[in-house]
VOZAMAR-725486 format. One line per field, with one value per residue (C-alpha): residue in one letter; x, y, z. Coordinates in pm, whole numbers, plus 50000, padded with zeros to 5 digits. Layout:
BEGIN
aa = c(a ...)
c1 = c(X ...)
c2 = c(Y ...)
c3 = c(Z ...)
END
This chain:
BEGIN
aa = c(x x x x x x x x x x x x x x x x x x x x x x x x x x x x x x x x x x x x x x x x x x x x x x x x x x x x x x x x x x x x x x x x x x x x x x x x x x x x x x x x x x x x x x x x x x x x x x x x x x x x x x x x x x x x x x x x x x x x x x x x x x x x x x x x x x x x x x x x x x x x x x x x x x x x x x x x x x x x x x x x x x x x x x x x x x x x x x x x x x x x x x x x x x x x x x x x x x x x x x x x x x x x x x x x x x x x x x x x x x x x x x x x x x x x x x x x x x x x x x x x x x x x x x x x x x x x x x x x x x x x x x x x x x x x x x x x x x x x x x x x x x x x x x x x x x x x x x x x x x x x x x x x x x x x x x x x x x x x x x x x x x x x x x x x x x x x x x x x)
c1 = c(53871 53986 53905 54027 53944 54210 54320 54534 54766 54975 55307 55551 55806 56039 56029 56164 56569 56713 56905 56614 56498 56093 55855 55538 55280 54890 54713 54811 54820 55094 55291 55256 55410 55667 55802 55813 56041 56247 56298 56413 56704 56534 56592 56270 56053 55751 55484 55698 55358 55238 54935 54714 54404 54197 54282 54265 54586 54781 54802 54834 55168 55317 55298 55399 55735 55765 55781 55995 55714 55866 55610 55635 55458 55167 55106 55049 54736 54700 54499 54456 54777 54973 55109 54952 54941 54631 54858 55051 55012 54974 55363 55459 55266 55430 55440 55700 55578 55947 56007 55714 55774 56155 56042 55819 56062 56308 56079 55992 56313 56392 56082 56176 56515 56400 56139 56403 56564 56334 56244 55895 55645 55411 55050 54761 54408 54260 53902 53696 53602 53745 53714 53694 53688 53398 53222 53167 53547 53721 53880 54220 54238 54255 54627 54769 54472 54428 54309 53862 53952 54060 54262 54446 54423 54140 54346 54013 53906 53537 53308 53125 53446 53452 53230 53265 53312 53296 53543 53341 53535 53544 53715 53936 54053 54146 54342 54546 54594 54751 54951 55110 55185 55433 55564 55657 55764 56070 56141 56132 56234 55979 55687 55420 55207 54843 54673 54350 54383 54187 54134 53758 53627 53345 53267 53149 52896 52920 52765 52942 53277 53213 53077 53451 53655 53435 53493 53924 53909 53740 54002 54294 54227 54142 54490 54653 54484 54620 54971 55274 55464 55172 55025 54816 54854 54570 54616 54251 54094 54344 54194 53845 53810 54037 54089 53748 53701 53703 53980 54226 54094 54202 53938 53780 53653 53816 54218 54365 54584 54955 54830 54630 54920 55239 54963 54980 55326 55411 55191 55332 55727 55620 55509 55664 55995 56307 56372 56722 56562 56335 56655 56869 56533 56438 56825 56764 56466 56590 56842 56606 56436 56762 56741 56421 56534 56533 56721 56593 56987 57177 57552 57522 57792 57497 57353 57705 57786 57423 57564 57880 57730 57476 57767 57943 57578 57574 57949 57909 57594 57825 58095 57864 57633 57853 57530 57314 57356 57378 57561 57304 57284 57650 57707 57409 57550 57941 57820 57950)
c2 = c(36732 36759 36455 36642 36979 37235 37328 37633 37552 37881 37790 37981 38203 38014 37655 37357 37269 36944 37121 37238 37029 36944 36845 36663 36604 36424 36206 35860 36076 36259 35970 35847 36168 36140 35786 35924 36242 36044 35762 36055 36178 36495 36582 36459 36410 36284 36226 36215 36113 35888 35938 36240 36346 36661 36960 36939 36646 36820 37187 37003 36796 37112 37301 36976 36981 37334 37300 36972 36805 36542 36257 36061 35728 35923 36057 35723 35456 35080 34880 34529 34530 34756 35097 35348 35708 35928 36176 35931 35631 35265 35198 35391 35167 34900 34616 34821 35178 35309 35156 35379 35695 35636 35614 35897 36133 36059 36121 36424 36587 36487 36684 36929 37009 36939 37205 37435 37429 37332 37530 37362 37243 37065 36979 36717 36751 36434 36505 36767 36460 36483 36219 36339 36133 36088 36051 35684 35648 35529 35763 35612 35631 36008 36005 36298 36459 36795 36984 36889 36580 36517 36223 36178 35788 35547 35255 35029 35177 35095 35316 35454 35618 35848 36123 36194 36574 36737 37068 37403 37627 37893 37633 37454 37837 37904 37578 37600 38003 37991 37652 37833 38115 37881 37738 38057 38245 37927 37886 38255 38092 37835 37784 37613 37455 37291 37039 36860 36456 36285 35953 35989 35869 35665 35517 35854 35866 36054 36341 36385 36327 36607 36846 36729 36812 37178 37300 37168 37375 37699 37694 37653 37894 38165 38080 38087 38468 38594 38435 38497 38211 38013 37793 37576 37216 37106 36735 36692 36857 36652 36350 36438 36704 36609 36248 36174 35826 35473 35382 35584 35454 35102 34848 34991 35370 35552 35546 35673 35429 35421 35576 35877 35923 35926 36193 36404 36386 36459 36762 36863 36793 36992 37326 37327 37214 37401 37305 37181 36978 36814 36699 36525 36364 36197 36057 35953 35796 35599 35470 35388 35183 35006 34906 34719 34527 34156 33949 33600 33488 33686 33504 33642 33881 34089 34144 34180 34486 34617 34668 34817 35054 35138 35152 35441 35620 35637 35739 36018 36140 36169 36351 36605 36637 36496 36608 36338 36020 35715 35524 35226 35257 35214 34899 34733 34800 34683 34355 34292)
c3 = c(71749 72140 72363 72645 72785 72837 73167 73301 73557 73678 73757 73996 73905 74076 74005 74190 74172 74226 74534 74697 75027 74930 75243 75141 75404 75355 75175 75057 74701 74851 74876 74493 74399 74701 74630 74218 74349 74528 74247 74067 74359 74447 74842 74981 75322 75325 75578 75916 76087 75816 75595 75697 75526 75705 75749 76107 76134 75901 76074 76423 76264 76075 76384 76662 76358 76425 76792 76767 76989 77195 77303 77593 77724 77856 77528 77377 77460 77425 77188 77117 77279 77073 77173 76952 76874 76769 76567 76407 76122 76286 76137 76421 76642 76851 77171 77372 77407 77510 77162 77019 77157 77062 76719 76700 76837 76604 76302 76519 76522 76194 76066 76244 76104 75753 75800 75912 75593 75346 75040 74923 75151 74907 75134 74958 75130 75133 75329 75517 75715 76066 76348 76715 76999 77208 77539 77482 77423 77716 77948 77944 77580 77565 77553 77371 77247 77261 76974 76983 77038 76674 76547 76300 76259 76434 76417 76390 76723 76744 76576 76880 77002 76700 76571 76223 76130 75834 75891 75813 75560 75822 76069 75816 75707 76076 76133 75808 75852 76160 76039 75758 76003 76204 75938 75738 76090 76149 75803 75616 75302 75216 74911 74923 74717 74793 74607 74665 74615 74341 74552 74568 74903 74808 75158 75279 74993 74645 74760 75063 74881 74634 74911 75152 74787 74755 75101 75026 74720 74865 75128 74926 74693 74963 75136 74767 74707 75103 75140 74885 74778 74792 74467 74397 74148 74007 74034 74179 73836 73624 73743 73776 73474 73239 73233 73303 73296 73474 73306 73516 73818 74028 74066 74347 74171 74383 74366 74046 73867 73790 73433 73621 73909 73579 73425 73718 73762 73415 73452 73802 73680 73381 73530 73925 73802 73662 73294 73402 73672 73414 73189 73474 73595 73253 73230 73610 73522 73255 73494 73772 73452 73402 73772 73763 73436 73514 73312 73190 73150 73405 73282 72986 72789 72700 73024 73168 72877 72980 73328 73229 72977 73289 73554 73339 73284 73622 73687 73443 73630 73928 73832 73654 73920 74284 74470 74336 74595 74337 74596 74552 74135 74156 74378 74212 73814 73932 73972 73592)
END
């Protein structure tokens, strides 16, 4: 008997290499899979603006990394003290606002010469929600926005400055469209692959959570069937469809667990990456495992052997592959 139902997920001809520069932009979900691919050495960038969930703040930061965008103090507005930006996550945000837009422009430029050469730009929809400034906001705090007003971060800015959106398919089609236009017109060379995040957003209601995933999904999959070198990962079904239960989620419903997120990533390491990917990243995984080992008696000739025997593991890795950086696994196993 099958407990689980079957699910067909199309992989690309050509899959992902360990040499091949991935960008991953969105949702917090994004950054599960991120952290994972970067555990496992692959050449990764995630998020250069922090966490971004609509549509809407992820086309206006692929295109701003296009452009290399370069902020400046007037783009910026003050909060509770703090410098802030409406594009950007709050660990951008700082007291010296010189500071800030130093910061941001670095991550700026950054994404922008990653972009130039990456080879997989790997986007995670969060929400159709979108949150535009209003008239009640304060006209000083307009700093920077452009685009309807939309932020991509209300870094607990009261309520009444905000009105919640939820992003037609006809307008969330236009904004990703022309998006994915830039990005392919500066970088001829990249992939991409969509996926829509399993975090379930309860506080917008049930309903209006499932109606936000629909209008993610009809979007993607219309952009999938115009563009080449375009895919889609299933990761939202995997959650929702195929694990299908409580179990895989934390304690508050709505964010998949570290059982649900190794699921997905089994599943997306599986069918996106290149067979001889997949071996060096189980050996590198053990080793990573062999990192986080803490020993109850660290004086010990045993634990002193079980560095050795990992110091040459990783040696061996590095002679046979000298693009892998295991600068860090190194220096932490020669402490025998």
């Amino acid at each position: 008997m099958n407990f689980m139902v079957d699910i067909n997920i199309t992989a690309p001809d050509q899959r992902i290499a360990y040499q091949q520069p991935l960008m991953l932009v969105g949702s917090c979900f994004t950054e599960h899979i991120g952290n994972s691919l970067q555990e496992l050495k692959f050449d990764v960038l995630q998020n250069p603006n922090g966490i971004l969930f609509d549509p809407m703040s992820v086309a206006n930061s692929l295109v701003s990394w296009v452009q290399n965008k370069q902020y400046t103090t007037n783009d910026l507005f003050q909060l509770n003290e703090v410098w802030q930006s409406w594009h950007h996550h709050s660990r951008f945000s700082g007291m010296d606002a010189n500071a800030v837009v130093e910061m941001i422009n670095a991550s700026q430029t950054a994404a922008h010469e990653f972009l130039k050469k990456a080879e997989w730009l790997v986007i995670t929809l969060g929400s159709s929600f979108s949150y535009r400034l209003t008239d009640s906001t304060p006209a000083n705090q307009f700093a920077g926005v452009a685009v309807e007003g939309a932020v991509a971060n209300c870094h607990r800015a009261p309520n009444q400055w905000f009105r919640k959106h939820m992003m037609t398919i006809e307008e969330t089609k236009s904004v990703l469209d022309n998006a994915l236009h830039q990005v392919r017109y500066f970088n001829r060379n990249i992939k991409t692959i969509f996926t829509i995040s399993p975090v379930r957003h309860l506080r917008d209601g049930v309903t209006e959570n499932n109606r936000s995933k629909a209008r993610l999904i009809e979007v993607v999959h219309h952009l999938v069937n115009k563009f080449d070198r375009l895919y889609y990962f299933p990761a939202y079904e995997l959650v929702v469809d195929v694990l299908r239960d409580y179990r895989f989620f934390d304690i508050d419903m709505a964010h998949p667990n570290y059982a649900a997120t190794q699921f997905v990533l089994d599943k997306f390491m599986g069918n996106f990456v290149e067979e001889p990917a997949q071996q060096l990243a189980a050996e590198l995984r053990k080793l990573a495992i062999a990192r986080k080992h803490k020993p109850f008696h660290a004086e010990t000739n045993a634990h002193r052997k079980f560095l050795q025997s990992q110091h040459e593991k990783a040696k061996e890795l590095k002679q046979q592959f000298p693009f892998l950086n295991l600068d860090d696994e190194l220096q932490y196993f020669a402490k025998s």
